[in-house]
N, C-alpha and C positions, 0 to 999 in steps of 0.2 A: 744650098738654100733655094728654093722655091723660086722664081722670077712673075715678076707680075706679064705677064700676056696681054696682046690685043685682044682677045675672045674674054679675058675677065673683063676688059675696060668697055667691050660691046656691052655686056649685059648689066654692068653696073652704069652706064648711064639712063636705059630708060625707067631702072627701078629710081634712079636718083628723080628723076623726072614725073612717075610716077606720085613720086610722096611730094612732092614741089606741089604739083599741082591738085593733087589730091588732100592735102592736107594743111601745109604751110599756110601758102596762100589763099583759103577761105577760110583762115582761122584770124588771118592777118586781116582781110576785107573785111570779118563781123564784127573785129575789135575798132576799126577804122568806122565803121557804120556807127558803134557807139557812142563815138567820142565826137560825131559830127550833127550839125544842124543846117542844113540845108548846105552852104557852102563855109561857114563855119567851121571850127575846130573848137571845140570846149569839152568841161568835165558836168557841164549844165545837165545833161541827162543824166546821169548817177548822180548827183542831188538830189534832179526828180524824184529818179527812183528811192532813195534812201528817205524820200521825203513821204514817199507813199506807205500809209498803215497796213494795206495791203498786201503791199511786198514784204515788207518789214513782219509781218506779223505771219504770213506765207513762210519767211525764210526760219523764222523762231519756232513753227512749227515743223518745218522738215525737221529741223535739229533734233527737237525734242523727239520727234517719235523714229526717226532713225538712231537715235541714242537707245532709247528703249529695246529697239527690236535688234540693237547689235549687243548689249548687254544678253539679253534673254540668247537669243542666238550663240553667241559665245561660250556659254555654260550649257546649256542643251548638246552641244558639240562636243565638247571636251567629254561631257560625261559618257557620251555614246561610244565614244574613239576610246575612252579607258575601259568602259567596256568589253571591247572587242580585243584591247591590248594588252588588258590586264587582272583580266578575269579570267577563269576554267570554265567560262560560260558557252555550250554546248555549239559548236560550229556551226550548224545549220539555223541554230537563230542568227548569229555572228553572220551567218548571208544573207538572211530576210533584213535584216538591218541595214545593212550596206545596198542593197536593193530598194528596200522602202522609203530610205530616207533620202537616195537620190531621182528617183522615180519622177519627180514634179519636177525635172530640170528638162526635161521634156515636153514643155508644157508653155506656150506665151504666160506673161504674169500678168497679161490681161483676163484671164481665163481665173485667176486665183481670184480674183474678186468674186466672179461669178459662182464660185463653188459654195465661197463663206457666204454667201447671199443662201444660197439653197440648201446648207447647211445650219447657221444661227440666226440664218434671218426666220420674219415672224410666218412664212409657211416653208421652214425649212425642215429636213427630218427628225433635226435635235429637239427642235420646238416640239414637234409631235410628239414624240416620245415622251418628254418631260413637259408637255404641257404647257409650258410658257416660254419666252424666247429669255436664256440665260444675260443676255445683254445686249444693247445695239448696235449692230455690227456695223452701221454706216458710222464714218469717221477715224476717229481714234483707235477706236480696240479693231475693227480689222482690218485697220493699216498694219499696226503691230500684229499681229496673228499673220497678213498675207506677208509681210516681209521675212518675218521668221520663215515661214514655208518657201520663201524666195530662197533666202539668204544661207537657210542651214545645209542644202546639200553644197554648197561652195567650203564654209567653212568646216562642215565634215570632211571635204577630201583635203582640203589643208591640211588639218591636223592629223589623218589617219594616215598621209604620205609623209610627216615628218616625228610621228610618234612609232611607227614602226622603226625606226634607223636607233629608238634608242637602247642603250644596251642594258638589258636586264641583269645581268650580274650584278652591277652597284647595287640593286636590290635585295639579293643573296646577302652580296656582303654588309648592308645595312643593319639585315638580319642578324647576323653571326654578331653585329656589332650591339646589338638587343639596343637599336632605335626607338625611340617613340614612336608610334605612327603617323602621327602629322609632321612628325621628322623625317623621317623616310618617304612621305609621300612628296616634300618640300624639295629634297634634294634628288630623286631619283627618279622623278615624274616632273612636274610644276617647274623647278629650274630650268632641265632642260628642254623646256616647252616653253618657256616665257616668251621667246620671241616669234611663235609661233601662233600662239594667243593673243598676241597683240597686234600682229599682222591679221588674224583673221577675224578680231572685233574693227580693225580700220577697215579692211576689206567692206564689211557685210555692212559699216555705215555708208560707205562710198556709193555702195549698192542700190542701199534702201532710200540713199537721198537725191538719188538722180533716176531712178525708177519712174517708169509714166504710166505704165500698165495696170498697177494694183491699181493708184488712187484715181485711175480711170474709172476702175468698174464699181471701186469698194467705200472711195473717198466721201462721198457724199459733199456735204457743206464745210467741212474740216480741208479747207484750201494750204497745200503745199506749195514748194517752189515748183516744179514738173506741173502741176497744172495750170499755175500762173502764167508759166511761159506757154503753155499750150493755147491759153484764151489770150494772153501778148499777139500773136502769130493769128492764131484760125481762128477767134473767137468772132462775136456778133463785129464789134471795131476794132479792126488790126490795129498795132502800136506798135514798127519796125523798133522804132528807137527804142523804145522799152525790152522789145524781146531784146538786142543784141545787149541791153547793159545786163540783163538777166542772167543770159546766158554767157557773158564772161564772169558775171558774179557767184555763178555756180561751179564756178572753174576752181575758185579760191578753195574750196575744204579738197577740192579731189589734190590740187600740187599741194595742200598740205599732208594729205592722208598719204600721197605718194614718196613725201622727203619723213615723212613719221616711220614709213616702213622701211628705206633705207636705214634711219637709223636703230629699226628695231632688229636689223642684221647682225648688231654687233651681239646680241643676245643669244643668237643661235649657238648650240654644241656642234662641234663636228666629233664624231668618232672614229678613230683610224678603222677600228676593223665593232660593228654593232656584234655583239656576243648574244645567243641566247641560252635561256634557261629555263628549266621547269617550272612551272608557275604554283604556288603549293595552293591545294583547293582548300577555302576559305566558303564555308555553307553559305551564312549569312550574307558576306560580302556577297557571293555570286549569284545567292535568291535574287538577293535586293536589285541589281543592276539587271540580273533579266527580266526583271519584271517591270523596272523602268524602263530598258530596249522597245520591249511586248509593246507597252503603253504608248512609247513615242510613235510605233511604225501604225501601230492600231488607229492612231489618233490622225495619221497623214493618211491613213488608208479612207476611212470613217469620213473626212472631209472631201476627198477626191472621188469617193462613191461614188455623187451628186451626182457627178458628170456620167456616168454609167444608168445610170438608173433615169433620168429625167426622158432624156431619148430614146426613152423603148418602154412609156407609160401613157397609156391614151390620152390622159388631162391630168397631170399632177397638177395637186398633191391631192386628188379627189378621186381618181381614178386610176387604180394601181396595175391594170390590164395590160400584160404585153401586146406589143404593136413593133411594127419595123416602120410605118407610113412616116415619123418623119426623116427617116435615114433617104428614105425611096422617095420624099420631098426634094432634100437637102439635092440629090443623084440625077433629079429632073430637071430640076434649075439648072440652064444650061450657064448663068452668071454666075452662081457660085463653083462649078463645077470647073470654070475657066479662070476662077479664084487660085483656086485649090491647084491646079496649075499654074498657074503662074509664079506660086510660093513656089513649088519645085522646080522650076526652071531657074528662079534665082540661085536657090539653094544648090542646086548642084553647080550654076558657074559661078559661083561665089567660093565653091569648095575647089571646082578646077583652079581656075586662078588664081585665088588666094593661095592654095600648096605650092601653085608655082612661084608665086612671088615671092611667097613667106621662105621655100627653102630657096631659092637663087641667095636672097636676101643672107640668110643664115650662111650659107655655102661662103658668102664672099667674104663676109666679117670673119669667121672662124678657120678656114684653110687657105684663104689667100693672103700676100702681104701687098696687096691692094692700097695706095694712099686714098685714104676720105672714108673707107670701110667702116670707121665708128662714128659714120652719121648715120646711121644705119640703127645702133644701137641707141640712138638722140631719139630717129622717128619711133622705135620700140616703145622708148618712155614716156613719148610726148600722145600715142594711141593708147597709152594704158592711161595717161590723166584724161582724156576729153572726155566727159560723159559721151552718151550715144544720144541724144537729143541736142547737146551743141554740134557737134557734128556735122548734123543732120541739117541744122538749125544756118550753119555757114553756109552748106552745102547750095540749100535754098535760097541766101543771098547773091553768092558767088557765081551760080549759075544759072540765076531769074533771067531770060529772056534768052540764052542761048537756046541751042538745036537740044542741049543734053536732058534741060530739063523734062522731067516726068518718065524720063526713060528707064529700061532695064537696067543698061549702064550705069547712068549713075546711083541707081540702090546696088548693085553687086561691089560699085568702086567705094561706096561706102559700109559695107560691110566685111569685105576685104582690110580698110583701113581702122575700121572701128575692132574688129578680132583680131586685133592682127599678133600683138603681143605674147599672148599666151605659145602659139602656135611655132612662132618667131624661137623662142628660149625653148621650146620643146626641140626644134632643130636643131640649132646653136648648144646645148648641150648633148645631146647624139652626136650630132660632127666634134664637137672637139672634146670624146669621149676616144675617136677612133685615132689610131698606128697613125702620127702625125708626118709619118716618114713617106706615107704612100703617094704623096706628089711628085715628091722629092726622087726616089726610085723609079717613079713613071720617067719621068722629066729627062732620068741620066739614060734610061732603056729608050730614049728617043720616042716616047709616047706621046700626042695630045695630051693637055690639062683638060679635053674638054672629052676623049676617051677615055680618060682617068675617073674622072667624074660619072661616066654613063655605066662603065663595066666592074667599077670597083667601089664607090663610095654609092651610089643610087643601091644598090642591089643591098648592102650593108644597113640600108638606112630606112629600108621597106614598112618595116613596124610603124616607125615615128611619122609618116606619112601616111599611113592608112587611120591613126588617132589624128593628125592631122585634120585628113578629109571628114571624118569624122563627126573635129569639134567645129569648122566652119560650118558644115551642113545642119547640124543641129541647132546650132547660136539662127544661121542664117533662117531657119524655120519662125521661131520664135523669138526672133525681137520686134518690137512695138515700136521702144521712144529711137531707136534710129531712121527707121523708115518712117514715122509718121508724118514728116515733112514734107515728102520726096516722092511719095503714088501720087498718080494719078487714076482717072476711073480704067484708062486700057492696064495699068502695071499696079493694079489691085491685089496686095496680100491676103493670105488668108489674118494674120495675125491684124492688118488694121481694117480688113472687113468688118472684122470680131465689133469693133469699137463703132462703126456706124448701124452693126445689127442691134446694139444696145440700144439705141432713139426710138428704134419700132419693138421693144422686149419679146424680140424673136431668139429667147436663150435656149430652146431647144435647138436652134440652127448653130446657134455659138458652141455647143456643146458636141455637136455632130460632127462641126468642122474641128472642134479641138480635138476629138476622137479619132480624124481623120491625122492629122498632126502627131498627136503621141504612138500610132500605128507605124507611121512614115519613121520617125526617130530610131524609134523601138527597131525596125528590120536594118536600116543605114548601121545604128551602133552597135547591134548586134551581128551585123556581116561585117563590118570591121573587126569587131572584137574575136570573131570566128577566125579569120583571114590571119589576123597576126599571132592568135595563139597558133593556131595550124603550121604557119611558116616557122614559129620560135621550134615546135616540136619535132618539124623532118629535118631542120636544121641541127640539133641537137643529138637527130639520131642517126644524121649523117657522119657524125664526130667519130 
């Protein structure tokens, strides 16, 4: 068996340290902040708060339309992912699909305001065309619209990663068993997807209700929780105490949506071995669903246009003349151009660091028998409840008046800590996927655990680190409500630049820089994506 080492207990104390101080403890000080009045200790402030129409009326509306936009999102999902899984419907749509419908995840969701703005608002293209503006898009309807376009490429790769494992034979044999069809759709589709469905309508509410970005751009006078807390904090009169009761009362639906998904696990099918089968082609059924694919990818494409076209139109919506002058604006600003820098620089040590953390992390829980190694797996689930605007939100209490604040530092230690989850069980399941003997064998061959590690388990585990760096670098491009706290004017993102270009409606620059953004994504995820298929394939033909 395995022995625990000094070199494990070196590098598991500054990660323990790490999350102590990165996380614990400014989550411990904002909740402390709440419950106090000057030297006092009381629950007087959530009274206030509970007392104020405002909030109250704030939080009844996040509900409601993140309800909304997790329903519509859930079903738009499902039916896209059966699509691709269960129809004869022609492969090359099957990729524009999966392409188009994750495409906006590359993208701040402060930016989805701005599209539906140029899209349904009243000199948007859709208005032109049809003449009158179909609805109005401040508030309600394109909250719901920008959350769904937030929310469904998440819940699409949910379902498309747990709907492929299942086995199509039962379907065969449904067949042979001459089923009804909402029989057979019940039991051989639907059942064993229940817990997946349910996981990805909690998901996309958790999403849409702590989100800061859309109802920045798009929210208008229809006030949410995320904006509340945003005028609590930076507004005209700050109200510390207010934000901090806010923002642990924004905590309450995420630990519930997170103990609702635990027990939506016991719903999952596992398969010993996923079988497949011929899918028999069905006209109808497969018209119909490619033509709902077409429409959904047409309909995300049609919206995201905006941003393509506004920036290379001499005066939209009046003057339809290509121009490159605001691109060669945007590129002469030497401020925004030191923007647009400065995102990349977080972005990529937010991606160094964090893979390094994220796999030490994984590494010690999964192949060592290390004591304490499942607090590890604590901080995992305690980063997947915080929104990114409490966070952010501690972060700024916690570290008001030190050296750290406004620094690079602290936005990479918060975006490290804020992604960290996903990335975390990405490793954690590739490590303890691998020959659990190879320590063990090092260990008696008189190896290092910590050569073992560099020349046997690193080199194995290449892929899962290049998606890794990957999903840091992308998250870390475009998020909003974690860093809006935390810039200052020298450690200016491009994502909350976006939000102070909106006060002068300089949305050709907003659009220039998201163009710059979705460029950047697009080369990082697709040199990853390049990289690990390339190594899976000389790997393979090395065999």
């Amino acid at each position: 068996m395995l022995k625990t080492n000094k070199m494990m207990k070196i590098i598991f104390l500054p990660i323990l340290l790490f999350f102590l101080f990165f996380l614990i403890v400014p989550l411990l000080y904002m909740f402390w902040q709440s419950i106090k009045i000057g030297n006092i200790i009381t629950i007087q402030n959530y009274l206030d708060a509970l007392k104020n129409i405002e909030i109250r009326r704030s939080f009844f509306n996040s509900f409601k339309v993140s309800f909304a936009a997790s329903v519509f999102t859930t079903i738009l999902a499902f039916l896209l992912v059966y699509a691709i899984h269960f129809t004869t419907m022609h492969r090359h749509t099957k990729k524009l699909v999966h392409i188009g419908i994750t495409l906006p995840m590359l993208l701040p969701t402060i930016t989805y305001g701005f599209v539906l703005i140029y899209t349904f608002g009243n000199q948007g293209i859709l208005t032109k065309l049809i003449g009158q503006p179909l609805f109005t898009v401040y508030g309600y309807n394109g909250l719901v619209i920008g959350y769904v376009l937030y929310t469904l490429p998440v819940a699409f790769i949910l379902m498309q990663n747990s709907m492929q494992y299942i086995d199509k034979r039962f379907l065969l044999v449904s067949m042979l068993m001459h089923d009804r069809p909402l029989r057979r759709f019940y039991h051989t589709v639907f059942r064993p997807m229940l817990g997946t469905i349910g996981g990805a309508f909690i998901l996309t509410f958790i999403l849409s209700f702590t989100d800061f970005g859309i109802p920045a751009s798009v929210g208008g006078n229809y006030r949410v929780i995320a904006t509340e807390l945003y005028q609590a904090m930076l507004g005209s009169i700050v109200h510390f105490e207010r934000g901090a009761v806010i923002s642990v009362l924004m905590l309450v639906p995420a630990v519930i949506g997170v103990v609702m998904l635990t027990i939506l696990e016991r719903f999952n099918f596992q398969y010993k071995q996923a079988g497949q089968s011929e899918l028999v082609k069905h006209r109808l059924r497969d018209g119909l669903f490619t033509a709902y694919s077409i429409v959904c990818v047409v309909v995300v494409f049609i919206i995201f246009s905006t941003m393509f076209i506004v920036p290379f139109t001499k005066g939209y919506p009046y003057n339809f003349s290509f121009t490159l002058e605001h691109v060669q604006n945007v590129l002469s600003e030497q401020d925004l151009t030191k923007v647009y820098a400065n995102s990349l620089i977080v972005a990529v040590l937010t991606a160094v660091l964090g893979v390094a953390i994220t796999f030490l992390s994984a590494l010690l829980n999964a192949r060592t028998p290390l004591k304490g190694r499942k607090s590890l797996d604590l901080a995992s689930m305690i980063t997947n409840t915080v929104p990114g605007m409490v966070l952010g939100l501690s972060y700024l209490f916690f570290f008001n008046g030190s050296s750290l604040k406004g620094t690079f530092l602290i936005i990479i230690a918060c975006n490290i800590v804020h992604f960290f989850t996903t990335p975390y069980l990405m490793a954690k399941n590739s490590l303890q996927k691998m020959d659990p003997t190879w320590e063990v064998t090092a260990e008696l061959l008189r190896d290092s655990w910590l050569k073992t590690v560099i020349r046997i388990i690193l080199p194995n585990i290449r892929p899962t680190i290049y998606q890794m760096f990957s999903y840091y670098f992308l998250n870390a491009m475009v998020t909003v409500s974690g860093v809006i706290f935390l810039v200052s004017t020298k450690t200016m993102l491009v994502s909350t630049r976006i939000k102070e270009l909106q006060h002068f409606a300089k949305y050709t620059d907003i659009f220039v820089l998201s163009i710059f953004i979705l460029c950047t994504n697009l080369i990082v995820k697709l040199g990853c994506d390049y990289i690990t298929t390339h190594k899976e394939k000389v790997k393979e033909m090395s065999k």
